[in-house]
Biopython code that builds the backbone (N, CA, C, O; Angstrom):
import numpy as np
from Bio.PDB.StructureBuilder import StructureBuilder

atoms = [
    (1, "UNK", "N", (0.813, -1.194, 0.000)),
    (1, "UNK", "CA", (0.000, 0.000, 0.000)),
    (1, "UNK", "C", (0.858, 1.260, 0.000)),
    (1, "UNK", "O", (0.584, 2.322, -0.559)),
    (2, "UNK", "N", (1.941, 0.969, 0.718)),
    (2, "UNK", "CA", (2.609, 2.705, 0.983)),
    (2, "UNK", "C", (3.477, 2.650, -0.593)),
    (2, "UNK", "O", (3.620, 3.777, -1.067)),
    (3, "UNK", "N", (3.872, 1.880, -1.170)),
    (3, "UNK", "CA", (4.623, 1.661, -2.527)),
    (3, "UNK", "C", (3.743, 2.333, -3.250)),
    (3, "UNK", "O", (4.266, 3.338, -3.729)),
    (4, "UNK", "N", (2.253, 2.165, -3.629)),
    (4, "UNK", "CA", (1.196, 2.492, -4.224)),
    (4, "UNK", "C", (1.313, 4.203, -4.410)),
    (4, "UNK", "O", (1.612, 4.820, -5.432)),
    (5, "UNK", "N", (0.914, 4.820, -2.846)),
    (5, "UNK", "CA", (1.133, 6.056, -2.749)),
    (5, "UNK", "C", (2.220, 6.862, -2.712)),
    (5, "UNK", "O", (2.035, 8.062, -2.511)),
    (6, "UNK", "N", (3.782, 6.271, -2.931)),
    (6, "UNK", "CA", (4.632, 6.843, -3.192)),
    (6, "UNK", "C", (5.014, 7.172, -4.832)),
    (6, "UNK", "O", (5.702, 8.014, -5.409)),
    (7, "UNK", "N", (4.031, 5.834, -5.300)),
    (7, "UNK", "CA", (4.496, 6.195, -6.897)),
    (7, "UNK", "C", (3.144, 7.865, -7.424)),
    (7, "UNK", "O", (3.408, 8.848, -8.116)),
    (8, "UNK", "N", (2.015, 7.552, -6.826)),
    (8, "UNK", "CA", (1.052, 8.416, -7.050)),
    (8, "UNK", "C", (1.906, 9.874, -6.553)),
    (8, "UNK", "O", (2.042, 10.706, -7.450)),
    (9, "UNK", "N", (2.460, 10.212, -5.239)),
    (9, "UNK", "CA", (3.727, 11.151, -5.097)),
    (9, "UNK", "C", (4.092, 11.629, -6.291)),
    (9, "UNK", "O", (3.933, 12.689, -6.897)),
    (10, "UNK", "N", (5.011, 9.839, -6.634)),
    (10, "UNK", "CA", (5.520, 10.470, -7.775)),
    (10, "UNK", "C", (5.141, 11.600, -8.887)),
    (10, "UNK", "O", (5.586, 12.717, -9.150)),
    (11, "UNK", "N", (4.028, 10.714, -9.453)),
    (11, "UNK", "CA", (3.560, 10.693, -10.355)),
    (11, "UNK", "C", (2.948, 12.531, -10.365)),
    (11, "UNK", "O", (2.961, 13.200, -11.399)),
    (12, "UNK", "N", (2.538, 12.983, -9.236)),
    (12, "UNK", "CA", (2.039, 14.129, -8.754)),
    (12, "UNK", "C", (3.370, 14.989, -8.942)),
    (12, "UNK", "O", (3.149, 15.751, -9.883)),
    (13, "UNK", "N", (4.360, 15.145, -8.560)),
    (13, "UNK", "CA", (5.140, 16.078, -8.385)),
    (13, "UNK", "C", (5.509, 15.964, -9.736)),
    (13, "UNK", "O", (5.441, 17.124, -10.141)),
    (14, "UNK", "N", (5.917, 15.133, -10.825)),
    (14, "UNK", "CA", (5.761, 15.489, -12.512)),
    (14, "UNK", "C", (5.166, 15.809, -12.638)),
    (14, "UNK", "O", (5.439, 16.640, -13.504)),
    (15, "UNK", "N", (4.063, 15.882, -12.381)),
    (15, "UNK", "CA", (3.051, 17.084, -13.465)),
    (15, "UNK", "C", (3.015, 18.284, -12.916)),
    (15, "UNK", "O", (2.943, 19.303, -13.602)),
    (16, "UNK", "N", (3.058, 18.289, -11.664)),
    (16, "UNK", "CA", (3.511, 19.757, -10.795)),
    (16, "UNK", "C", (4.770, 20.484, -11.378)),
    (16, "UNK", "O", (4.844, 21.712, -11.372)),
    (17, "UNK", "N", (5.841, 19.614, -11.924)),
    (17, "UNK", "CA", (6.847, 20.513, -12.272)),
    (17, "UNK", "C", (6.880, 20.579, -13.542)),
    (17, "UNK", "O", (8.009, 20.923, -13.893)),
    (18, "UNK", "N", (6.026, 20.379, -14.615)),
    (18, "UNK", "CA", (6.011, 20.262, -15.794)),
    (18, "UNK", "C", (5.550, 21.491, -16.259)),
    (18, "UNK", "O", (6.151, 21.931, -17.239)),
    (19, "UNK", "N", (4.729, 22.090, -15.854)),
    (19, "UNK", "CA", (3.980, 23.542, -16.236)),
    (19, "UNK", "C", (5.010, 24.727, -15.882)),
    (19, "UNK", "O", (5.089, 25.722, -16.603)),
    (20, "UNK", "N", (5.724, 24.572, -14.827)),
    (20, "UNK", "CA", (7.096, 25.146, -14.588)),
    (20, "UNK", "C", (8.123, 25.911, -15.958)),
    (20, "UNK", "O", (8.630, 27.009, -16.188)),
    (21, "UNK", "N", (8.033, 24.636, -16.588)),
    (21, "UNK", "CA", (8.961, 24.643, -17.631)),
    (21, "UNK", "C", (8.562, 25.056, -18.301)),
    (21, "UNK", "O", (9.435, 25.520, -19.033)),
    (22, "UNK", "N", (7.204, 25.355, -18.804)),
    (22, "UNK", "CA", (6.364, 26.015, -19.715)),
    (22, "UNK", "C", (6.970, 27.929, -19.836)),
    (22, "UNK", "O", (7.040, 28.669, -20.817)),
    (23, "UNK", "N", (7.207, 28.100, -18.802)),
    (23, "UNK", "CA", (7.252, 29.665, -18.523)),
    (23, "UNK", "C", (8.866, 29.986, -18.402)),
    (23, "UNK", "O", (9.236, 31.049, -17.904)),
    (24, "UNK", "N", (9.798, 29.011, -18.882)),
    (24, "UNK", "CA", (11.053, 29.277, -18.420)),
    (24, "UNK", "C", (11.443, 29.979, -19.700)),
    (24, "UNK", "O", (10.563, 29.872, -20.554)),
    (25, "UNK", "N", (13.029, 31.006, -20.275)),
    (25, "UNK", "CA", (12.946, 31.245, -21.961)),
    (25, "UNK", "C", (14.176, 30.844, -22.226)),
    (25, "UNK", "O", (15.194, 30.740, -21.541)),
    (26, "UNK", "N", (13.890, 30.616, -23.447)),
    (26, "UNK", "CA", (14.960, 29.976, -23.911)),
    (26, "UNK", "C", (16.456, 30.895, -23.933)),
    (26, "UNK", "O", (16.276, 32.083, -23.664)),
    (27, "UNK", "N", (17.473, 30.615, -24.133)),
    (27, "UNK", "CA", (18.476, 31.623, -23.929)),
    (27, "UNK", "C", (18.603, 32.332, -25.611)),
    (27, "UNK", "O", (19.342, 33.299, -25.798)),
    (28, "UNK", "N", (17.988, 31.862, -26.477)),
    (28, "UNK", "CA", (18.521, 32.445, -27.644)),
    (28, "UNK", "C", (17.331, 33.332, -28.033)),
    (28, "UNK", "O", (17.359, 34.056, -29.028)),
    (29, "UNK", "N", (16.131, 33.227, -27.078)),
    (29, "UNK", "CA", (14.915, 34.510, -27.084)),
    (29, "UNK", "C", (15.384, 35.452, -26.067)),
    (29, "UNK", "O", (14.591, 36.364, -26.303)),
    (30, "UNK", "N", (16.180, 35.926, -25.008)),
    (30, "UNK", "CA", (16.063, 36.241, -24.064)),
    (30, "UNK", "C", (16.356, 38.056, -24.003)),
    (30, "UNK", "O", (16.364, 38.938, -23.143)),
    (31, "UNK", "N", (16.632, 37.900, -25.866)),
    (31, "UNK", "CA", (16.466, 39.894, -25.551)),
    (31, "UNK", "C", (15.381, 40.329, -26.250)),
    (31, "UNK", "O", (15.048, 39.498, -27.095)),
    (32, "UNK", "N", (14.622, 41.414, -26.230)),
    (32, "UNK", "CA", (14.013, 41.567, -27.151)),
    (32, "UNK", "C", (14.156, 42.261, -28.037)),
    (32, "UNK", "O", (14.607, 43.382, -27.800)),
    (33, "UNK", "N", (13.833, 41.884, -29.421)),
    (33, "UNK", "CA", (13.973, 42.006, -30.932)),
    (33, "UNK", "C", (13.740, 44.152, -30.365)),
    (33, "UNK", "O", (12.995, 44.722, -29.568)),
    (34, "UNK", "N", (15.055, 44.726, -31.514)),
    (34, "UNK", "CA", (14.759, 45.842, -31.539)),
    (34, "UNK", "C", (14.683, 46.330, -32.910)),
    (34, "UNK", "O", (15.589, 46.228, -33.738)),
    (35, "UNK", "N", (13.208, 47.026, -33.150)),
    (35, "UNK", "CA", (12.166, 47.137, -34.393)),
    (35, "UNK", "C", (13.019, 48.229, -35.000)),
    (35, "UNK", "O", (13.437, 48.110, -36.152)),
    (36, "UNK", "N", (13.336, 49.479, -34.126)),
    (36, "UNK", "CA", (14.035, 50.850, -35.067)),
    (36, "UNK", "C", (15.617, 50.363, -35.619)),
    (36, "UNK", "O", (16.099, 51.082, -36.493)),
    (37, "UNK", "N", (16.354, 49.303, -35.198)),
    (37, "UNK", "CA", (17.093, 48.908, -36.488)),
    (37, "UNK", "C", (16.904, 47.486, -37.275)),
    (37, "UNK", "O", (16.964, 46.340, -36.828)),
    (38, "UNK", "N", (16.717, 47.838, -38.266)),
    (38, "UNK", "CA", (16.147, 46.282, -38.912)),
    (38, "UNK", "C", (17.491, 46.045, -39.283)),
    (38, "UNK", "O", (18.386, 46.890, -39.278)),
    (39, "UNK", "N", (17.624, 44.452, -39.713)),
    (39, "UNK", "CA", (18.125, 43.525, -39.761)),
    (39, "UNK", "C", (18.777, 43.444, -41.186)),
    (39, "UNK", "O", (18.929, 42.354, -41.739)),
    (40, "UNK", "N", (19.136, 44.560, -41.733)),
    (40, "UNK", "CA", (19.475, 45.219, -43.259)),
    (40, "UNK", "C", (19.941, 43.928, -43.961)),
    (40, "UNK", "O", (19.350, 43.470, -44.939)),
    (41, "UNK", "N", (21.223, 43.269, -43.312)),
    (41, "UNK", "CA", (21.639, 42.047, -44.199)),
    (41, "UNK", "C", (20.831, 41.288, -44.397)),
    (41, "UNK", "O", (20.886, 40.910, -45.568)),
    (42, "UNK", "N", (19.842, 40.704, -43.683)),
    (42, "UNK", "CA", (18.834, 39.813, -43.752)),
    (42, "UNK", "C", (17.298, 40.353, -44.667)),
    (42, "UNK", "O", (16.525, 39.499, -45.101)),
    (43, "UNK", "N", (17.095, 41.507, -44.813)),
    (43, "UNK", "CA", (16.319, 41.858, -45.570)),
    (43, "UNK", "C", (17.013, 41.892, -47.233)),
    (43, "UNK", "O", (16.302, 41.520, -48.167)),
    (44, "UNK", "N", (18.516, 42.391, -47.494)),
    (44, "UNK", "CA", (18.864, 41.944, -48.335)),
    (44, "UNK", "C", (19.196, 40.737, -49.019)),
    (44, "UNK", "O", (19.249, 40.615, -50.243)),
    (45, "UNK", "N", (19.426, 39.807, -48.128)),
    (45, "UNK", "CA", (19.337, 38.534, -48.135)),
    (45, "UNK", "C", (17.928, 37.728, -48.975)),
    (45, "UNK", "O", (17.895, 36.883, -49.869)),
    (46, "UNK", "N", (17.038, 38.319, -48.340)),
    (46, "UNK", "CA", (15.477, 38.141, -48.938)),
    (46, "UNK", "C", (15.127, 38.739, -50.032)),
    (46, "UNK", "O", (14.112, 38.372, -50.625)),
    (47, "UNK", "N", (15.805, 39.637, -50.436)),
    (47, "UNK", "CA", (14.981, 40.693, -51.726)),
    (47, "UNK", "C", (16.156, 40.287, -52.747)),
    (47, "UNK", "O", (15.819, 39.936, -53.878)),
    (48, "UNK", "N", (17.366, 40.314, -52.443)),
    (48, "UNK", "CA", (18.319, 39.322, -53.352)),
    (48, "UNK", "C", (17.982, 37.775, -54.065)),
    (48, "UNK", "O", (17.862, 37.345, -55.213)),
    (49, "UNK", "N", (17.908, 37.232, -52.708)),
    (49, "UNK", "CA", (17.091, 35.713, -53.391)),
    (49, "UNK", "C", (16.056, 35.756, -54.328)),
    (49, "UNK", "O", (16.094, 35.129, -55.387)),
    (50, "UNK", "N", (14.930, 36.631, -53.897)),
    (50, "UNK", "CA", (13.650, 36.813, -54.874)),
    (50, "UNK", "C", (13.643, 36.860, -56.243)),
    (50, "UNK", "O", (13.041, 36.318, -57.171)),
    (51, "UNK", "N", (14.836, 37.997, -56.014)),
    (51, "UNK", "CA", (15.314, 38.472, -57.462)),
    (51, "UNK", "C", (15.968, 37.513, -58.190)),
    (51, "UNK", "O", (15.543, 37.149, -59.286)),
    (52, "UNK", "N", (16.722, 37.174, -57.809)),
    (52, "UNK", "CA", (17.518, 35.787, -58.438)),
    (52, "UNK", "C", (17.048, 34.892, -58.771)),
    (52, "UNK", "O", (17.544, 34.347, -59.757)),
    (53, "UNK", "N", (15.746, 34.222, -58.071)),
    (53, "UNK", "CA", (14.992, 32.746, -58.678)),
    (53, "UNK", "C", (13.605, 34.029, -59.531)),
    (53, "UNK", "O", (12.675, 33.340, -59.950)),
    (54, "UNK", "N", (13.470, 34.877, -59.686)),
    (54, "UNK", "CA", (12.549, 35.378, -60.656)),
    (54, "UNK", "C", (13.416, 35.603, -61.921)),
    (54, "UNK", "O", (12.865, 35.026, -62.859)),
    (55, "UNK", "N", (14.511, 36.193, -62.297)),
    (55, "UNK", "CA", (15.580, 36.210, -63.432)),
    (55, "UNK", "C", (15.920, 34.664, -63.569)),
    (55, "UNK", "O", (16.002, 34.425, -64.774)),
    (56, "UNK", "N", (16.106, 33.738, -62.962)),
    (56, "UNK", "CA", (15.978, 32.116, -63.439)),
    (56, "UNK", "C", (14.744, 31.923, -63.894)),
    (56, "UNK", "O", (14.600, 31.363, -64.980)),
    (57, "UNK", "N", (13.585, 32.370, -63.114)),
    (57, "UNK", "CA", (12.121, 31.733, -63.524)),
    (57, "UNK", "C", (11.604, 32.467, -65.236)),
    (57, "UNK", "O", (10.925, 32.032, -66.166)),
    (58, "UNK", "N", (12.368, 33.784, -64.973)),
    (58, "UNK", "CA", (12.133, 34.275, -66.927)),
    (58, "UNK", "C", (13.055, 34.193, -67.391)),
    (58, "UNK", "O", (13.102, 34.941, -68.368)),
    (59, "UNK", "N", (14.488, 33.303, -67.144)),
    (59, "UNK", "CA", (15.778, 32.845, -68.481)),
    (59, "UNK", "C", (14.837, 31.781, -68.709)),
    (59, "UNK", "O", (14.217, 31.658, -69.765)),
    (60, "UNK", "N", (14.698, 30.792, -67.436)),
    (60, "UNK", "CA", (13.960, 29.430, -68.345)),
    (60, "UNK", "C", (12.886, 28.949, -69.305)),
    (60, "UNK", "O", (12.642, 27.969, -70.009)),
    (61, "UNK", "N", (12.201, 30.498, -68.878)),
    (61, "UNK", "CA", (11.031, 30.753, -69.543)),
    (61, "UNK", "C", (11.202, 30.846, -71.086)),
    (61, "UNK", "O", (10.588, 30.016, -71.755)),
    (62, "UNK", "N", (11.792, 31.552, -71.572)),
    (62, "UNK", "CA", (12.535, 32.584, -72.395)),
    (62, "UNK", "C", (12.742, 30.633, -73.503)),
    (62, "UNK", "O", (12.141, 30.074, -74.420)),
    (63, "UNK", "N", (13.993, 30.324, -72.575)),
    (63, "UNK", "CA", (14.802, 28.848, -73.128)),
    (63, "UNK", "C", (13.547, 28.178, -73.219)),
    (63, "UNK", "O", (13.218, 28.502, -74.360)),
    (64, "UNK", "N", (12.516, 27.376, -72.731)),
    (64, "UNK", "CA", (11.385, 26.834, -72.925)),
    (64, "UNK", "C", (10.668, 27.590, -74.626)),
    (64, "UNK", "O", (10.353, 26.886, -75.586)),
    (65, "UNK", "N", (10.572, 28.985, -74.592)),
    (65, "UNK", "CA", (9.421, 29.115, -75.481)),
    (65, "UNK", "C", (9.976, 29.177, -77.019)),
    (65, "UNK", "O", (9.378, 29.013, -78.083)),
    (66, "UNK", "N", (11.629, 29.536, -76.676)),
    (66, "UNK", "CA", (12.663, 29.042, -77.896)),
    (66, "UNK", "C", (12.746, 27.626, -78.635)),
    (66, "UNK", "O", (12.927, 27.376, -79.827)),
    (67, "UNK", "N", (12.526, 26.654, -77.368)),
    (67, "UNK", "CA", (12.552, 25.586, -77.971)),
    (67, "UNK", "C", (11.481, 24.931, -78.482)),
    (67, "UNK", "O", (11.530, 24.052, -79.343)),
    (68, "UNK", "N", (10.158, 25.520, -77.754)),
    (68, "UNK", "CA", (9.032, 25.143, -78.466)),
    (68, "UNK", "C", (8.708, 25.444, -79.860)),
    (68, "UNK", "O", (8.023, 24.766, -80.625)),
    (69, "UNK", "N", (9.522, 26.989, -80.167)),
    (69, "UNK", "CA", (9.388, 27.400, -81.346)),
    (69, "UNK", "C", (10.492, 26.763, -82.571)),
    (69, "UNK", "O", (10.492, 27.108, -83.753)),
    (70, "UNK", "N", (11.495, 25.658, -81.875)),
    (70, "UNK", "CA", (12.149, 25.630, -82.809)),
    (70, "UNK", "C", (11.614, 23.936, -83.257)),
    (70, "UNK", "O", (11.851, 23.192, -84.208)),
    (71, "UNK", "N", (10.933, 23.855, -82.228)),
    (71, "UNK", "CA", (10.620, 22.364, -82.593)),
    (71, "UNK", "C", (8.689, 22.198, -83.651)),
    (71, "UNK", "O", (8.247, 21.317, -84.388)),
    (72, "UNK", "N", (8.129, 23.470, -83.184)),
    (72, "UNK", "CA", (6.820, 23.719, -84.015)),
    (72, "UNK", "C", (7.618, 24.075, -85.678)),
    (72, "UNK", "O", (6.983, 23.744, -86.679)),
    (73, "UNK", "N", (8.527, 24.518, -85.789)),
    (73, "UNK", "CA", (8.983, 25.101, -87.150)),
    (73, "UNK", "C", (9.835, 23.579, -87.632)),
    (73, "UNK", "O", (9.908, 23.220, -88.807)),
    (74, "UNK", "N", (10.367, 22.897, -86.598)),
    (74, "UNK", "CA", (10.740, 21.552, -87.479)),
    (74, "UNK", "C", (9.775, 20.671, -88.209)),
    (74, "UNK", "O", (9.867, 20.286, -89.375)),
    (75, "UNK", "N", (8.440, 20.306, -86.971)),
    (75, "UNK", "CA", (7.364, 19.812, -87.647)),
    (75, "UNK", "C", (6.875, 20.429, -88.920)),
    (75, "UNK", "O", (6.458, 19.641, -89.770)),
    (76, "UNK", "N", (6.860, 21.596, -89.168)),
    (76, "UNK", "CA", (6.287, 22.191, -90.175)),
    (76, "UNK", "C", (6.904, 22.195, -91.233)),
    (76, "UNK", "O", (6.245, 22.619, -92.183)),
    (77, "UNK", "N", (8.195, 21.805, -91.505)),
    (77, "UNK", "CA", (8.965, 21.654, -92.230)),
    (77, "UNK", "C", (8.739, 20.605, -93.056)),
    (77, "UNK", "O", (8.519, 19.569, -92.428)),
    (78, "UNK", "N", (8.697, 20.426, -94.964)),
    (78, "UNK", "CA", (8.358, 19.418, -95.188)),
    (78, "UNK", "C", (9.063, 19.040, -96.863)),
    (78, "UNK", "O", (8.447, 18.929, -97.923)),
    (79, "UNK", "N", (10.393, 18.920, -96.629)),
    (79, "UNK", "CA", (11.348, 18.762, -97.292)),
    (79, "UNK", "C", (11.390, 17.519, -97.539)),
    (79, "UNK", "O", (11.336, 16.726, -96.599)),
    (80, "UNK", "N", (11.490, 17.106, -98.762)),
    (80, "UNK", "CA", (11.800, 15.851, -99.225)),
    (80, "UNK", "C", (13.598, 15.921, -99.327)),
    (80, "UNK", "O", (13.874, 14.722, -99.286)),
    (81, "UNK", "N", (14.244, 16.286, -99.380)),
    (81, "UNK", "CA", (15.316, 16.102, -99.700)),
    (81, "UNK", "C", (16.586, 16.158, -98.331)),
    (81, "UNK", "O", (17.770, 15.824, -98.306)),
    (82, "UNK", "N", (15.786, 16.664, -97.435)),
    (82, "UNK", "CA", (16.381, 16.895, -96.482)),
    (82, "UNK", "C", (16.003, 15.321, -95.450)),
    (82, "UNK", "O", (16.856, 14.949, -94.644)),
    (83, "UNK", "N", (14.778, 14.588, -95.593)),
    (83, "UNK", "CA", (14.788, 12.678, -94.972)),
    (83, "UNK", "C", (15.537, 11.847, -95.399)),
    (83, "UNK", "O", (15.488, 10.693, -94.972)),
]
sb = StructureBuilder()
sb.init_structure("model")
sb.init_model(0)
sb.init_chain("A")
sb.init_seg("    ")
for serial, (resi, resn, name, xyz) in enumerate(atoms, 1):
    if name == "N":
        sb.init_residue(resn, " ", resi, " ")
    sb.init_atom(name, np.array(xyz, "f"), 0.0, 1.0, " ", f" {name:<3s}", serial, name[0])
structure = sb.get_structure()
């Protein structure tokens, strides 16, 4: 019987100290973010990238509608001398 109520103890003081931990901060939150200087490299960081996969997203574009056009003008092509 007393084994019984020592594990229930137990079992009580974990969950008692569990909500504890809820409210503790982490050390890499522990200053707070200051808004009047932004984070310049990191905003360039973001508006750089953008730019860069949008100039890939219209070269490939560009290379795609070249090749569609060179392959609609092969079909259309209808040379006997050239099979």
């Amino acid at each position: 019987m007393a084994a019984a109520a020592l594990r229930a103890a137990g079992r009580l003081r974990l969950v008692a100290a569990a909500p504890g931990l809820a409210f503790t901060r982490s050390a890499f939150v522990a200053k707070r973010r200051n808004y009047d200087q932004p984070n310049w490299f990191g905003v360039a960081l973001a508006f750089g990238t953008s730019a860069a996969l949008w100039a890939l997203l219209f070269k490939q574009h560009n290379d795609d509608v070249m090749e569609y056009e060179r392959r609609k003008a092969e079909r259309q092509h209808k040379c006997t001398s050239c099979s």
